[in-house]
C-alpha positions in Angstrom: 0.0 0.0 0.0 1.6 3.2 -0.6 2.1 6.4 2.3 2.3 9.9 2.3 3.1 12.0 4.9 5.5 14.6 6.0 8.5 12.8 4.8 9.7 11.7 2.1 8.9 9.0 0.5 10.6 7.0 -2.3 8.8 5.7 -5.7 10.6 2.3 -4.7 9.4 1.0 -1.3 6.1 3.8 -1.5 6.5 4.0 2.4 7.0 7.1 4.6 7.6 6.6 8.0 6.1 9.3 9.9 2.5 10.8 9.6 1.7 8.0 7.0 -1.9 7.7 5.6 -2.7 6.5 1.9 -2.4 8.0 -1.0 -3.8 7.7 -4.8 -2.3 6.0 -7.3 -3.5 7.1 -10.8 -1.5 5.4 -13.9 1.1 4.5 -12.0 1.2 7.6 -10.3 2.0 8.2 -6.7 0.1 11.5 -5.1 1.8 13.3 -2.3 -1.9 14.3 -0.6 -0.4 16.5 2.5 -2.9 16.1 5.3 -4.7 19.7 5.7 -4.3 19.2 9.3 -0.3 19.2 9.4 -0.8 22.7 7.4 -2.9 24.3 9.8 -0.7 23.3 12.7 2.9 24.6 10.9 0.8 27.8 10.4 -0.2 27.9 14.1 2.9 27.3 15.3 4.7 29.9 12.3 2.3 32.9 13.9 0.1 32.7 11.4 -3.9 32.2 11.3 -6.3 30.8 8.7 -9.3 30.3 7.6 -10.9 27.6 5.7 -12.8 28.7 2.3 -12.7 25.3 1.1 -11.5 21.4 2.2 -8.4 22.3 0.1 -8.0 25.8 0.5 -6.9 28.2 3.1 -7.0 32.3 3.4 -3.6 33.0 5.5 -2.5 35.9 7.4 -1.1 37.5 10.4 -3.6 39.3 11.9 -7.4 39.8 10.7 -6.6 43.6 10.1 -3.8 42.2 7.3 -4.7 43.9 4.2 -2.6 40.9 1.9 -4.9 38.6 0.4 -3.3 35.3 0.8 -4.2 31.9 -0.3 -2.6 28.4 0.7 -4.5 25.7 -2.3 -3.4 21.7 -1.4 -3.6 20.0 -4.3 -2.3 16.2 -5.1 1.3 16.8 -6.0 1.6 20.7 -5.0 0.9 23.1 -2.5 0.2 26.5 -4.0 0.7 29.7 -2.7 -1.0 33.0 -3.6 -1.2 36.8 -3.2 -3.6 38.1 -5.2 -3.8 41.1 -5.7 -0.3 42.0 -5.1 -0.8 45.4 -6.2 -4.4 47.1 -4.7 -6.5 47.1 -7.5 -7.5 51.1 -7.5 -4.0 51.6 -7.8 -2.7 53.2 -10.9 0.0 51.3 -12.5 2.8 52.7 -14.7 2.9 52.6 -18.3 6.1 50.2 -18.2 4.0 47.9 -15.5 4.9 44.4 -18.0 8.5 45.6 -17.7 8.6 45.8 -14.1 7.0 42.7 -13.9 9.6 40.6 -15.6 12.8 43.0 -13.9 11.2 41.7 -10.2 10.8 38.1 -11.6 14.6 38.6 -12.4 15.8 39.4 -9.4 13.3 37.4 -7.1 13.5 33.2 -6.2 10.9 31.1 -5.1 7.8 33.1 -6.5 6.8 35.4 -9.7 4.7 38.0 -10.2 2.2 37.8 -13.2 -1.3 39.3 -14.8 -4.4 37.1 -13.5 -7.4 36.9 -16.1 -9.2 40.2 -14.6 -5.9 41.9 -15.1 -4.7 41.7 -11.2 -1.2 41.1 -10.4 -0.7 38.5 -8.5 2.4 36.5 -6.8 2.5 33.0 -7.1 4.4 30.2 -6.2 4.3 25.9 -6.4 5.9 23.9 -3.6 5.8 20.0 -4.6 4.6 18.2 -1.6 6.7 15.3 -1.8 9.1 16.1 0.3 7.5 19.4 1.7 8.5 20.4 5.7 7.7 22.6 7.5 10.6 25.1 7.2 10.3 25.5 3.4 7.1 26.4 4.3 8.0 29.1 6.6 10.1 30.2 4.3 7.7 30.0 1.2 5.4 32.4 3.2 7.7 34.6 4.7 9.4 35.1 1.6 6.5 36.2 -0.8 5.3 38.3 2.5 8.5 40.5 2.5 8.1 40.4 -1.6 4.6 41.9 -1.8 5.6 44.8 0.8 9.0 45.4 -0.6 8.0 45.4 -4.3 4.2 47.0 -4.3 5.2 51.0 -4.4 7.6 50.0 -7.6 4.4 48.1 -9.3 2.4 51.4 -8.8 2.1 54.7 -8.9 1.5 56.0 -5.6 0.0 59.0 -5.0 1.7 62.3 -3.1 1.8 61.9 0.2 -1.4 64.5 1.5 -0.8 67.9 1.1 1.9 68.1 -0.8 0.4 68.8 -4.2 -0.3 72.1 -4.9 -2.1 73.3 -7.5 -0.1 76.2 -9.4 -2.3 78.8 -11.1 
């Protein structure tokens, strides 16, 4: 019978030896399913809190004042991470927005910024759950947290700070 868990497991024996339960095999496939539960409890014990929108998927912040819309999906081979939108929407964005884009995507690891369908831009990343732990989770979250603050003023155009516009006559 073959395990997943929170180790990792080998396509030859298909064991894992701690947090086992099955897993689906599809064409020969093995799934790494990671249990929803062992999510929940690395983001407790990371400081961070959650709440359910679905059996699969997760809204995660620090506090329920955070203004970051982020999303935690667990799916068979892949947990995936979202902010979206990484830029507030009634921003206005500046004319060479697609080049900024790909010069952060550059220079950042992990995740990548990118257009959604209804022209948000969103930050992304895939972790395979195979051999997932809970530090490269941490990290992961942390990471695209410290992204999304450091790199939303150079994906808009913020406005003056008030009253220091002036209109001249």
């Amino acid at each position: 019978m073959a395990s997943v868990g929170t180790c990792q497991a080998t396509r030859r024996s298909h064991e894992v030896a701690c947090n086992a339960r099955p897993a689906r095999i599809t064409s020969n496939a093995l799934h790494f399913i990671m249990d929803m539960n062992n999510i929940k409890d690395w983001l407790q014990s990371f400081g961070w809190q959650y709440a359910a929108i679905d059996e699969s998927t997760l809204r995660i912040y620090r506090s329920p004042e955070d203004d970051v819309a982020f999303f935690l999906r667990n799916t068979s081979n892949w947990i995936l991470l979202k902010i979206v939108p990484a830029v507030h929407p009634s921003a206005q964005r500046p004319y060479d927005i697609a080049r900024r884009l790909l010069a952060v995507n550059r220079d950042i690891r992990l995740a990548k910024f990118a257009y959604e369908d209804d022209g948000d831009v969103a930050l992304a990343a895939e972790l395979p759950t195979e051999s997932l732990d809970a530090p490269e989770l941490r990290d992961a979250i942390e990471r695209m947290s410290r992204y999304v603050e450091h790199y939303r003023s150079y994906l808009s155009i913020l406005p003056p700070p008030m009253g220091t516009f002036t209109e001249r006559s």
